[in-house]
N, C-alpha and C positions, 0 to 999 in steps of 0.2 A: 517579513511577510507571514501571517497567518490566518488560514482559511478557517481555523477551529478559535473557538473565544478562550481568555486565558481562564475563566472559572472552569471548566472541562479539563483542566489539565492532567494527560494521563489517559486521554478516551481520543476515540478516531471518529469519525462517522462517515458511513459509506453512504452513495446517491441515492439508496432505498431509505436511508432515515433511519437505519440502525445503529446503534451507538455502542463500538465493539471500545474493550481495554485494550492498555497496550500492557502485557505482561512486562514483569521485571528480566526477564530472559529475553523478551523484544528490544530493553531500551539498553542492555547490555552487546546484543548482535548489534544492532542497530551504531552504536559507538563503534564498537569492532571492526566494523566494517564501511564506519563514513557516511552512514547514513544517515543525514541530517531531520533535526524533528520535522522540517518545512515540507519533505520528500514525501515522508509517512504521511504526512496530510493532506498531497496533492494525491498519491496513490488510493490512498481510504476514501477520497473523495471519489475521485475521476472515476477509478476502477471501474473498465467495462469487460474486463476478461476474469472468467470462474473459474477455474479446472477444482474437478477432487482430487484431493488427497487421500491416501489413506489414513484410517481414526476417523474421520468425519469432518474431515477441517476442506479450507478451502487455500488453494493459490489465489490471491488476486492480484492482477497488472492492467497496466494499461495498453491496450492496443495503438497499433501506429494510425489507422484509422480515426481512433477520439484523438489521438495527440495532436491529429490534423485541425481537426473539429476546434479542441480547445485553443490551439492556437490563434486559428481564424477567429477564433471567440472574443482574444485580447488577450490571453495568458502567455508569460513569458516563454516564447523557445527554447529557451535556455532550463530554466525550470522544468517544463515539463519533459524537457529529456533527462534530465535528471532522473523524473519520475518514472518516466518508459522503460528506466534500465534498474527499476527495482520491484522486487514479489515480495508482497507481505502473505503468511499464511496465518490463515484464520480460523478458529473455532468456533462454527455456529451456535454449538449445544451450551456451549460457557461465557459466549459473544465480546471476545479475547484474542486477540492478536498474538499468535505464540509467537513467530521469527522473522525479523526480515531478512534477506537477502538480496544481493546485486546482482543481475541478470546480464550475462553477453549477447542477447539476443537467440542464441540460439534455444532450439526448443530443449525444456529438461522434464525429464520423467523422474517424479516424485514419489521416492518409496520409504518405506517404514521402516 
């Protein structure tokens, strides 16, 4: 499954039509932690939840709200729970994916 074309290899796009990297530090976390390429792309896509971070960067995830949505949409259940239990943070000003991480749902406050 992939929602991004394989000439982009390396790049995310989020629902606004921006085209972030995925850092060499993302795709390294990203391993570390089991986070499959297919996830990062359903999250960079879907993503309807922003928080700031400190530096300038952003959390994005997907709320249980769109997971509803995408699901009724036709997208796998399974998949996108995947993706509900993961935060990519991103850098606006460099438009660069520094870190993913895997979420328990519970809320996390993100510091520097």
């Amino acid at each position: 499954m992939s929602y991004i074309s394989s000439d982009v290899a390396g790049q995310a796009y989020l629902t606004s039509g921006i085209v972030f990297d995925l850092s060499e530090h993302a795709k390294v976390r990203a391993q570390q932690r089991g986070v499959s390429r297919d996830t990062i792309e359903l999250v960079s896509r879907f993503a309807d939840r922003r928080t700031r971070v400190p530096g300038g960067a952003v959390a994005l995830s997907i709320s249980a709200k769109a997971r509803e949505k995408w699901v009724r949409g036709g997208l796998s259940a399974t998949e996108i729970d995947r993706a509900c239990r993961c935060v990519m943070i991103a850098d606006l000003s460099t438009r660069s994916i520094i870190t993913v991480e895997k979420s328990d749902g519970r809320r996390r406050r993100f510091r520097r």
